[in-house]
N, C-alpha and C positions, 0 to 999 in steps of 0.2 A: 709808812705802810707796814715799813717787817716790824716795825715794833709793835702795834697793832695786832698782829697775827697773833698773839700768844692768848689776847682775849676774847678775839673773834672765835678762836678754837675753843676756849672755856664757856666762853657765852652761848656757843651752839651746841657742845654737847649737854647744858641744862638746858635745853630745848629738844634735846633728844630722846631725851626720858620721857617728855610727856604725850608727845605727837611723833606721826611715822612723818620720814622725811623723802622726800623723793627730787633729786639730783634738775635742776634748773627752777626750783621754783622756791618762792620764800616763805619765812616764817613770818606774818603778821596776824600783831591785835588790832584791828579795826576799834574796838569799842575806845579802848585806851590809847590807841593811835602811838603806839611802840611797833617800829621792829627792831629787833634789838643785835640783828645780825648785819644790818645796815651800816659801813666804814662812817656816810654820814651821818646818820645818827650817831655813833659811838663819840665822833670827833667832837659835831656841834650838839649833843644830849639834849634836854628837855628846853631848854631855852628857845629852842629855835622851834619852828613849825613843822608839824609833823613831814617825814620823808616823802620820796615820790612813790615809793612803794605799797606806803598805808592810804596817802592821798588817792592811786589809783585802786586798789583795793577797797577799797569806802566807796569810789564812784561805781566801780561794779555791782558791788553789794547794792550801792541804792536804786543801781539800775533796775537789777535784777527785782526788788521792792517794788516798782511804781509801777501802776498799772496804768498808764498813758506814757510807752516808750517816749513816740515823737515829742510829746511834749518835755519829757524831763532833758532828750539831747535837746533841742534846743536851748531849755536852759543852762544846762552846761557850757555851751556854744555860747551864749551871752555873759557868760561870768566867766569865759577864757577871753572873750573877743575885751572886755572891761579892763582888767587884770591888763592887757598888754594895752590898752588906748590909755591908763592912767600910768603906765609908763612913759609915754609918751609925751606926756604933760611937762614932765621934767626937761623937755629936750628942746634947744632954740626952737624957734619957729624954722628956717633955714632948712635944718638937718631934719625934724620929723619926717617919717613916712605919709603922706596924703590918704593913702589909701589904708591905714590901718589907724588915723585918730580923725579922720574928717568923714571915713566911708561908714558904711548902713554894718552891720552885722555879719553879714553873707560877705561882702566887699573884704571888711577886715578880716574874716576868720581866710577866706582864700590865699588872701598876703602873708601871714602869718603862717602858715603852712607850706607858702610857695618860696619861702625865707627861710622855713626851716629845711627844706629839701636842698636850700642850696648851699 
């Protein structure tokens, strides 16, 4: 990570020059799906899938877009509940969680939340 440091400082003050910055929050492109100030992205670059940063900045943005809130979290809700029940898939039968690859939507996203709190 100190090695790191010398480019994160270069990398942000050319991000300096063109937008004001203000102390906790970040620089993303959503369209392009860079933030370029992000250690993870610096580390694993364009190869890998965009950061959690740009990921959640995009789900805002398209929040804020859709004019049927309920309906877009729920989908959201359905394509995180997916995402962790096809991880799932990989895992013996034995060791899988029940309630996050056997359960309804609502069932799994609660587990997964009551999992990450712990």
């Amino acid at each position: 990570m100190n090695n790191l440091k010398p480019l994160y400082e270069k990398l942000k003050q050319k991000y300096l020059d063109k937008v004001s910055y203000y102390e906790g929050y970040y620089f993303v492109n959503i369209i392009i799906g860079k933030y370029m100030l992000c250690y993870d992205y610096i580390w694993n670059g364009l190869f890998q899938n965009v950061c959690k940063h740009v990921h959640a900045a995009r789900l805002y943005y398209d929040f804020n877009q859709h004019l049927d809130k309920k309906l877009f979290y729920r989908q959201i809700k359905e394509s995180f509940v997916t995402y962790f029940k096809n991880k799932e898939q990989v895992i013996s039968a034995k060791n899988k969680n029940k309630l996050i690859y056997e359960g309804d939507t609502e069932m799994a996203y609660n587990e997964i939340i009551r999992l990450y709190y712990l």
